[in-house]
Backbone as CSV, one residue per row, in Angstrom:
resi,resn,N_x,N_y,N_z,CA_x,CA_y,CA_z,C_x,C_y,C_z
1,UNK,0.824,-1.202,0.000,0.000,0.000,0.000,0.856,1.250,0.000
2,UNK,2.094,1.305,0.869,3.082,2.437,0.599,4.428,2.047,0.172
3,UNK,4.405,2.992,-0.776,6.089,2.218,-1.485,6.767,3.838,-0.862
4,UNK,7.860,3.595,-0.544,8.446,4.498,0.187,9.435,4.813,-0.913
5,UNK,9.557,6.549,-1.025,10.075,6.764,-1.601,11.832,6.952,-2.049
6,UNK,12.361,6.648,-3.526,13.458,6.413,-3.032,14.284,7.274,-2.754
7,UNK,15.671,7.236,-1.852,16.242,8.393,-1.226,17.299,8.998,-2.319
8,UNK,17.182,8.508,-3.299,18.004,8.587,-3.992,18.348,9.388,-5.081
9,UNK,16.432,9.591,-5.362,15.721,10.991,-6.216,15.232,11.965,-5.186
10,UNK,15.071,11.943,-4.302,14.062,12.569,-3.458,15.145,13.327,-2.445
11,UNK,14.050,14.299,-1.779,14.691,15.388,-0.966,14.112,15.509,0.570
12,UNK,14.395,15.068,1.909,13.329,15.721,2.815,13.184,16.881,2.875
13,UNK,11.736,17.457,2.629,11.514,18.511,3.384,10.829,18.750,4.423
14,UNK,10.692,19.860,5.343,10.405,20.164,6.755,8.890,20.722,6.469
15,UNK,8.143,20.765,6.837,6.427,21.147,7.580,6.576,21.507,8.769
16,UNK,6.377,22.924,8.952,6.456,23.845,10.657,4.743,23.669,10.836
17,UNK,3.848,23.331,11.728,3.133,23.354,11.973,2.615,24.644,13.154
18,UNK,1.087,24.921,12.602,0.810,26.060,13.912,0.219,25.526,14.560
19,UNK,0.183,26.302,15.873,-0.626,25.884,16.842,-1.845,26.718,17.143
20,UNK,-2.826,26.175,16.253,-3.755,27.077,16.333,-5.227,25.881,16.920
21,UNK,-4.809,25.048,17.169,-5.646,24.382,17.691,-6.645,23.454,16.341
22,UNK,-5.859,23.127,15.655,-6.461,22.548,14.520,-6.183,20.788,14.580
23,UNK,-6.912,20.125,14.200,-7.081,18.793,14.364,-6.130,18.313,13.108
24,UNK,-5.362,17.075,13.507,-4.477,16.807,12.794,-5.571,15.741,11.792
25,UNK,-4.594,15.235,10.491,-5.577,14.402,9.461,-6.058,12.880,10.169
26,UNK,-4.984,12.461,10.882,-5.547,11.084,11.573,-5.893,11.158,12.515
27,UNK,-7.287,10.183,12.519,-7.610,9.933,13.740,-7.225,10.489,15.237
28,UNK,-7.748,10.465,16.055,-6.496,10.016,17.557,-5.549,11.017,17.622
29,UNK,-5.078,11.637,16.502,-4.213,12.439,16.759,-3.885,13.386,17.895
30,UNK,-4.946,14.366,17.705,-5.445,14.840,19.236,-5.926,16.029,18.626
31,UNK,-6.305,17.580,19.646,-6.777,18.338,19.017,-5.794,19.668,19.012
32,UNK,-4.445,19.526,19.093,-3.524,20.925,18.791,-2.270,20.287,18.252
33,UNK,-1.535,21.488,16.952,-0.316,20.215,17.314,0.672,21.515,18.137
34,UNK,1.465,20.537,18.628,2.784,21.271,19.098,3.349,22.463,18.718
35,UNK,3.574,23.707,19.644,4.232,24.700,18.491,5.247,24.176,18.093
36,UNK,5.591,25.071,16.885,7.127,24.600,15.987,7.725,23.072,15.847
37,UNK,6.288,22.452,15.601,6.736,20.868,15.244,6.253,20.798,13.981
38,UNK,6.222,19.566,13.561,6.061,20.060,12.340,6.005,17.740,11.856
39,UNK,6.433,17.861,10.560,6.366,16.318,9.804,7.126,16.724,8.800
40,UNK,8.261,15.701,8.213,8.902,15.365,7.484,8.704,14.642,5.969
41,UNK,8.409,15.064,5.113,7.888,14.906,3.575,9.023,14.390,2.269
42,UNK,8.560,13.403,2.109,9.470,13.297,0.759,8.786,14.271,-0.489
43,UNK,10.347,14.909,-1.789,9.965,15.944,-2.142,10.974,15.282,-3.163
44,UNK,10.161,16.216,-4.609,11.290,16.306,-5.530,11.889,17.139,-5.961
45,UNK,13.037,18.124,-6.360,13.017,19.429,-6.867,12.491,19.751,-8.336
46,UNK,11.989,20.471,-8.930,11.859,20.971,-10.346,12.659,21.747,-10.602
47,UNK,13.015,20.773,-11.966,14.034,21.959,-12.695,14.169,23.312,-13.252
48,UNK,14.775,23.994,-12.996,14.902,25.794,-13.582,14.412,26.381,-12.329
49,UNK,13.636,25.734,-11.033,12.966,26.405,-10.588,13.847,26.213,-8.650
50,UNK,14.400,27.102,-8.942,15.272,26.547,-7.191,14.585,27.093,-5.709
51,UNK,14.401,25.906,-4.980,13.762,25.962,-3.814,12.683,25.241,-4.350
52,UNK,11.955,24.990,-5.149,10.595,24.641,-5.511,10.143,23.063,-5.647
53,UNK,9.951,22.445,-4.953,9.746,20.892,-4.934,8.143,20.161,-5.158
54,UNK,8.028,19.341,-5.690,6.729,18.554,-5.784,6.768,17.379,-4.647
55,UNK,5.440,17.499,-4.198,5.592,16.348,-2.889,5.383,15.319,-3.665
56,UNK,5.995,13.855,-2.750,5.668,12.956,-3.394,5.496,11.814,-2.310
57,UNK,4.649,12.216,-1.344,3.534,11.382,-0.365,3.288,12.447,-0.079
58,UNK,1.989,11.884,0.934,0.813,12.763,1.490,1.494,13.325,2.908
59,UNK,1.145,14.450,3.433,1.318,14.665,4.594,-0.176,14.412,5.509
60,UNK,0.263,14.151,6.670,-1.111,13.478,7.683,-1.198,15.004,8.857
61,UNK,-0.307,15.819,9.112,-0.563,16.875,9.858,-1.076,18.306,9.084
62,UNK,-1.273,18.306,7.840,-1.440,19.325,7.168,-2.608,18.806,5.774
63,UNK,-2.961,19.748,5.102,-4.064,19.347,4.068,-3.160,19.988,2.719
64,UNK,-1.642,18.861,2.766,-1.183,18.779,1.956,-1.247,17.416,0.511
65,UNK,-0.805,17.177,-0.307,-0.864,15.531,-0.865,0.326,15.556,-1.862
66,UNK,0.878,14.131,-2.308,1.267,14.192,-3.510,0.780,15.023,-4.804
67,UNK,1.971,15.427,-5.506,2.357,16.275,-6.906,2.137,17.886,-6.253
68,UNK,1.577,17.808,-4.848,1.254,19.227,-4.426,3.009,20.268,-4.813
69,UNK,3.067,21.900,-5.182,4.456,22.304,-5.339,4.310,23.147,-4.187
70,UNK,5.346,22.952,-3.886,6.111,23.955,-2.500,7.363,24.581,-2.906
71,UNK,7.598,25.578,-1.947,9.059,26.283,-2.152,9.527,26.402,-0.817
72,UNK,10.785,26.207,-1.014,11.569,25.525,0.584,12.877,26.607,0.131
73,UNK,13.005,27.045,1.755,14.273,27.968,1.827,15.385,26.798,3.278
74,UNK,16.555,27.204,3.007,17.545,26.101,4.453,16.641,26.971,5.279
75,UNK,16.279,26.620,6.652,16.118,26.918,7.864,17.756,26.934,8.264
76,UNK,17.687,27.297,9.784,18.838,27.423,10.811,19.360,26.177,10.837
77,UNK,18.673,25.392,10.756,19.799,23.788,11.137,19.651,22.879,9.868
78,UNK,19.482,23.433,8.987,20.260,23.483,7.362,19.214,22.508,6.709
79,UNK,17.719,22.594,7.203,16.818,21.233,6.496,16.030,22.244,5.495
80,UNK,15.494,21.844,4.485,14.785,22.575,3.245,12.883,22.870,4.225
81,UNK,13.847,23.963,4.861,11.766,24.400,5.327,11.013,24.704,4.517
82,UNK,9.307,24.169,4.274,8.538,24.541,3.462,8.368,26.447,3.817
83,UNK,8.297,27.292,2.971,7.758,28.366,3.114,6.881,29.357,2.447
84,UNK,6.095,28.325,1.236,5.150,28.590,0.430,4.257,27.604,-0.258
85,UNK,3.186,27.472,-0.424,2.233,26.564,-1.194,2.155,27.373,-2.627
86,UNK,3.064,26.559,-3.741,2.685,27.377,-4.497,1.623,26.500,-5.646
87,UNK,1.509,25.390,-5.751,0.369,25.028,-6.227,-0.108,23.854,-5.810
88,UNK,-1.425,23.562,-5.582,-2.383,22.189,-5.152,-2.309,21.597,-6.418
89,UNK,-2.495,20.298,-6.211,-2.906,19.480,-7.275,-4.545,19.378,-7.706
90,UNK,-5.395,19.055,-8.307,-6.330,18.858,-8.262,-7.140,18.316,-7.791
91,UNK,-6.707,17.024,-7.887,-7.318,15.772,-7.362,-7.968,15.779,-5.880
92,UNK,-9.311,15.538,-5.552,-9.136,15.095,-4.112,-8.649,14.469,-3.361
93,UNK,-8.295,14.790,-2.075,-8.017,13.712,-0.972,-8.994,13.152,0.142
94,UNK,-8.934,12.081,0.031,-10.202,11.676,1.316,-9.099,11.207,2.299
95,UNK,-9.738,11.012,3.754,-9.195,10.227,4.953,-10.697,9.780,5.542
96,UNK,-9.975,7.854,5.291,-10.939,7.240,5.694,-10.429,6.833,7.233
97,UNK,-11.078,5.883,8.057,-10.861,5.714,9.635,-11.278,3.717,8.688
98,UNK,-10.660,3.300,9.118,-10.856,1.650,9.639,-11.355,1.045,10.403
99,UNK,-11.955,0.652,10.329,-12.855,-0.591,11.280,-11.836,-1.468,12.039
100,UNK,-12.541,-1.128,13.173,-12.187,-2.214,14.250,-12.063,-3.776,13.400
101,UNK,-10.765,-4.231,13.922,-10.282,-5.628,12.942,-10.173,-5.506,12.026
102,UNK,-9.574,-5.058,11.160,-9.189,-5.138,9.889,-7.867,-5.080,9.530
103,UNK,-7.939,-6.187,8.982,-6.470,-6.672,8.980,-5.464,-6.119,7.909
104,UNK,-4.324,-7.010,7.715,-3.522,-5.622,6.680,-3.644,-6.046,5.650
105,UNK,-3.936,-7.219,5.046,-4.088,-7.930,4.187,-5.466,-7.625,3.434
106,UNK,-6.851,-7.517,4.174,-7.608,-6.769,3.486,-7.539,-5.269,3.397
107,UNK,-6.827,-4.624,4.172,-6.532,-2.725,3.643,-5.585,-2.908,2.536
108,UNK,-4.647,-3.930,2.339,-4.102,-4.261,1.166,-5.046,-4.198,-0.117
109,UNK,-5.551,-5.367,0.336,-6.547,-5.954,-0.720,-7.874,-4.477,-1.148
110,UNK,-8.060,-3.861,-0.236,-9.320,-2.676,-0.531,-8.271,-1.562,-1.365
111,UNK,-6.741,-1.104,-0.951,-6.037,0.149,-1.375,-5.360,-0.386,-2.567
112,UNK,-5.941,-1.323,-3.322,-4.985,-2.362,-4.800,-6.426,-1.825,-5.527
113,UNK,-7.734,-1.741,-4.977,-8.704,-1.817,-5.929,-8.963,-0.238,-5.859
114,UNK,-8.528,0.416,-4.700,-8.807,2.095,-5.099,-7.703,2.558,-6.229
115,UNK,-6.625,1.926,-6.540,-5.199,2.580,-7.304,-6.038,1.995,-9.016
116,UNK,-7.012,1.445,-8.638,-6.962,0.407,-9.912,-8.348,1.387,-10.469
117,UNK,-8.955,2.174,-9.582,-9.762,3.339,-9.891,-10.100,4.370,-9.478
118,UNK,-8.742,5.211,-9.739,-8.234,6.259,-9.695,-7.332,6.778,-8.374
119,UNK,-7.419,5.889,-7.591,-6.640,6.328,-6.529,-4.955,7.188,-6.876
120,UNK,-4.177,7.907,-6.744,-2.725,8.102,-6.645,-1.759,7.054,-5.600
121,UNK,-2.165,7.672,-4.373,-1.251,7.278,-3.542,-1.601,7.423,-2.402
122,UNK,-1.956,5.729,-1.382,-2.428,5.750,-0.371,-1.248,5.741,0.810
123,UNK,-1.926,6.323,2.038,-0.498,5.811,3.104,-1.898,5.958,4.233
124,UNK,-1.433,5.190,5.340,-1.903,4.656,6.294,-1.076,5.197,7.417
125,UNK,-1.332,5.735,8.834,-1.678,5.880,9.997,-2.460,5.887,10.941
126,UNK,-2.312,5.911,12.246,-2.993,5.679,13.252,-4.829,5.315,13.187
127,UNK,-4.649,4.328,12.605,-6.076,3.901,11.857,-7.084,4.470,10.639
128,UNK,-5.904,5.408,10.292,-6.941,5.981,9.290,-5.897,6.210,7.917
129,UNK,-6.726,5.839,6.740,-6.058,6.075,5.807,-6.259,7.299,4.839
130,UNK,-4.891,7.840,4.436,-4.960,9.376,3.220,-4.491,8.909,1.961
131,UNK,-5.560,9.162,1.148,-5.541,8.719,-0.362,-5.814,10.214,-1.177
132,UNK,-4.611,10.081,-1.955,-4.637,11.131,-3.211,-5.452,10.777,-4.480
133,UNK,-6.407,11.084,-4.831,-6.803,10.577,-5.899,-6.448,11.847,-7.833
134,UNK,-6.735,11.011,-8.639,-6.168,11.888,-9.906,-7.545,12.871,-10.102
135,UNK,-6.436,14.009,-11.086,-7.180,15.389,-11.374,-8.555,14.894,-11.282
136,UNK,-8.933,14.492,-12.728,-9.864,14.198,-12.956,-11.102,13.531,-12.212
137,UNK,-10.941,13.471,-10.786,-12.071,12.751,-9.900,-12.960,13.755,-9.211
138,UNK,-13.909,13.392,-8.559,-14.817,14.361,-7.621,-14.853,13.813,-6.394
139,UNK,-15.530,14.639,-6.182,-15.852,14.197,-4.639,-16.989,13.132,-4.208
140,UNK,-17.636,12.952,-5.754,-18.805,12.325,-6.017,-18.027,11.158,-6.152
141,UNK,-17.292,11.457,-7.310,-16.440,9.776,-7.761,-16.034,8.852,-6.807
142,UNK,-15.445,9.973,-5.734,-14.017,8.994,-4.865,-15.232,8.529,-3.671
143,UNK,-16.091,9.201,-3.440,-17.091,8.766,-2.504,-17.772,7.067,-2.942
144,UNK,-17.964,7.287,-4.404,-18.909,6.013,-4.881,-17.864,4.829,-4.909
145,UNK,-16.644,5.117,-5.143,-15.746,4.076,-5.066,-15.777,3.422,-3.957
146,UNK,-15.408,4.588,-2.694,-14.884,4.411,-1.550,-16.424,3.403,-0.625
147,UNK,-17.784,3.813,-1.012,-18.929,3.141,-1.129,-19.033,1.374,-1.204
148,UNK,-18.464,1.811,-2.514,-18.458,0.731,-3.562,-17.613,-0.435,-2.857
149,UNK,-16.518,-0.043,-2.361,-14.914,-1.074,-2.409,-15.288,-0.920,-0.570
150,UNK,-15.472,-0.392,0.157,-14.783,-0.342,1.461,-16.278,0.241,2.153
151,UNK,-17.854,-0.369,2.170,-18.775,-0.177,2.699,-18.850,-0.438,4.117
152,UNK,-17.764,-0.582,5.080,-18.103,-0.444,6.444,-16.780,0.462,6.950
153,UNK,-16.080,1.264,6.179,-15.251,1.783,6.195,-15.697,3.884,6.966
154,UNK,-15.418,3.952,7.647,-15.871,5.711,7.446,-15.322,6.403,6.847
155,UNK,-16.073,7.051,5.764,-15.161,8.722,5.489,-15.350,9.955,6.262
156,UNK,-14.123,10.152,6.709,-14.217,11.393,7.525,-14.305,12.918,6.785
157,UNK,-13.540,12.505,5.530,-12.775,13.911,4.642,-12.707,13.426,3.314
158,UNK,-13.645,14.700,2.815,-13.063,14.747,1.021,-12.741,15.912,0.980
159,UNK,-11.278,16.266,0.996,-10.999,17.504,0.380,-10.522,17.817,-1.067
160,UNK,-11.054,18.763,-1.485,-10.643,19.463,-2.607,-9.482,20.524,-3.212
161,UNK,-9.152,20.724,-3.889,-7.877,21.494,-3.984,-8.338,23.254,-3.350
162,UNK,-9.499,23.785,-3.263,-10.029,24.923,-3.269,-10.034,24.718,-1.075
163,UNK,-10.364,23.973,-1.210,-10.362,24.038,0.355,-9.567,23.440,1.243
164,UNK,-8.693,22.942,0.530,-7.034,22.217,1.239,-5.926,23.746,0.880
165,UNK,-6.455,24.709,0.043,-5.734,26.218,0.024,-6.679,26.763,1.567
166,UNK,-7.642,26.857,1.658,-7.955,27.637,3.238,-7.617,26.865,4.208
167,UNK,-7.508,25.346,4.183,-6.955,24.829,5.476,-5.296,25.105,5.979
168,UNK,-4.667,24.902,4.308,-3.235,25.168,4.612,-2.747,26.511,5.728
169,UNK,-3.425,27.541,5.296,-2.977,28.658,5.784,-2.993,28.753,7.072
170,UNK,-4.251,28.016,7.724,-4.270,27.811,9.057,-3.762,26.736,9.912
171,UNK,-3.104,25.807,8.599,-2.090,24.644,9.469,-0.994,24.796,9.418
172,UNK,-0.248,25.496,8.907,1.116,25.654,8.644,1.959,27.322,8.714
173,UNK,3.243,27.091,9.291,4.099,28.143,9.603,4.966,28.282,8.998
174,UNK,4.691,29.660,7.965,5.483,29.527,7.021,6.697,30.433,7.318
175,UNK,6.918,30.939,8.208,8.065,31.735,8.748,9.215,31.078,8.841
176,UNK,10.374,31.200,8.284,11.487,30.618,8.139,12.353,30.551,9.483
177,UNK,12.487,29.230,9.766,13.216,29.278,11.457,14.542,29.207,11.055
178,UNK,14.598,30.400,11.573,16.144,30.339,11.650,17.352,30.106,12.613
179,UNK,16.469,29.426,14.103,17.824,29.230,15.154,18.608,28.389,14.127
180,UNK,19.897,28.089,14.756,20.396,27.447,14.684,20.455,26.433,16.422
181,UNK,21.528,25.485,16.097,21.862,24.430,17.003,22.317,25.200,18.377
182,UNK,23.078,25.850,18.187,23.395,26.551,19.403,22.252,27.796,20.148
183,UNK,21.183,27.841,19.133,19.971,28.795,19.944,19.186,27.850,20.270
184,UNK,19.113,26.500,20.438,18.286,25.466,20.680,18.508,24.974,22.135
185,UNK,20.033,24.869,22.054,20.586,24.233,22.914,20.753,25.420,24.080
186,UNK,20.770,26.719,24.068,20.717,27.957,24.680,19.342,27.844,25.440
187,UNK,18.552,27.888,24.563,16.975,27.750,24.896,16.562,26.504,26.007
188,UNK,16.903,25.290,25.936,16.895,24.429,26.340,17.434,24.316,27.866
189,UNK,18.327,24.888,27.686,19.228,25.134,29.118,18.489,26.102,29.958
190,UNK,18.301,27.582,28.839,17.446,28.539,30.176,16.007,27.969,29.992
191,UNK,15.794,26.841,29.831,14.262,26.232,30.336,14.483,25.522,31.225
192,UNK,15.610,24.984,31.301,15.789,23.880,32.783,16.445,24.860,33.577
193,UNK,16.874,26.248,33.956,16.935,26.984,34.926,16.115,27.798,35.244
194,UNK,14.763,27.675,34.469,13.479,28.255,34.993,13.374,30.117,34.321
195,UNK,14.376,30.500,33.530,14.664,31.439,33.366,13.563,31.878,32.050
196,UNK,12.816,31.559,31.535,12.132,31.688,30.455,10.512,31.467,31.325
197,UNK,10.463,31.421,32.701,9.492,31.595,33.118,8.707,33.379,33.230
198,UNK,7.539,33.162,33.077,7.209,34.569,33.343,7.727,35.665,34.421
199,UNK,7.691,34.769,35.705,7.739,35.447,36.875,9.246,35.851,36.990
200,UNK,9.636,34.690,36.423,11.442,35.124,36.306,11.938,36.193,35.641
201,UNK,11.285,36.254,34.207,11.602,37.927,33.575,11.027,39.045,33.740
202,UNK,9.851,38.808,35.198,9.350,40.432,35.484,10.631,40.426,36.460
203,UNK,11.052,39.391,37.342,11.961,39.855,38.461,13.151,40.310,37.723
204,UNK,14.007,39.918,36.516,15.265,40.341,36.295,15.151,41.409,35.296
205,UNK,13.939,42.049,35.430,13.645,43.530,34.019,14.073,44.643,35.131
């Protein structure tokens, strides 16, 4: 169901996530993510065009997908941070949730017959699966499939390229981090001496 991409064409790039209290794509996840955390994406670069990469899997913390283009600048500790959506793909994405017992062999067997009509590219987490489907589908289509092939299955999400652009903006931080290793490790230290507490910087102002 996921062929992992190879390291050999491909690039990681970084996803800063906000914390705006937005529900991540899987399941369970919970309901905020972490400030300045973020998920790790395989990417390809396009040529003539520098910084500018095509994803090539789905991200599960953001209402990103495969062929989606981004533009990535180094951050501080030298990883290609996303810092622009510059185009969606078309296609919808759904995230379905799995039924209690279901084994891997039939999510096998159900994500062989979505690729075989129209699916892109499925990947699986914490019980729920994110499928890219091609331009050409609806929300109607991927529903009757998803009907069709996987009837005790839930769909939680069909998103569209028009409304995976308003979710992005509110899931993702596009501000370029620039600590480096040694402002991390700075930071880290005056958190275990309590010094980044409130009460601590009215007393030493």
């Amino acid at each position: 169901m996921v062929t992992t991409p190879s390291p050999n064409t491909m690039t990681k790039i970084r996803l800063t996530w906000l914390d705006d209290g937005a529900p991540g794509l899987v399941p369970g996840q919970g309901t905020a993510h972490p400030p300045g955390q973020g998920e790790t994406l395989w990417a390809e670069g396009i040529p003539d065009r520098l910084g500018h990469y095509a994803l090539r899997n789905n991200a599960f913390g953001a209402s990103l997908r495969l062929h989606d283009v981004v533009r990535t600048e180094l951050n501080g500790l030298g990883y290609h941070q996303v810092v622009d959506v510059v185009d969606l793909h078309p296609g919808p994405v759904t995230l379905v949730q799995l039924p209690e017992g279901a084994d891997d062999e039939q999510v096998q067997r159900v994500a062989d017959s979505w690729r075989r009509l129209g699916a892109e590219y499925t990947e699986g987490a914490g019980g729920g699966l994110i499928t890219a489907w091609v331009a050409g589908a609806t929300p109607q289509s991927v529903c009757e499939v998803l009907a069709a092939t996987a009837p005790r299955w839930r769909i939680l999400d069909v998103a569209t390229a028009p409304v995976r652009r308003m979710r992005v903006a509110r899931e993702l931080d596009f501000r370029l981090d620039r600590r480096t290793p040694a402002d991390l490790t700075a930071e880290h230290t005056a958190m275990g001496d309590g010094e980044t507490r409130p009460d601590c910087l009215e007393e030493g102002a």
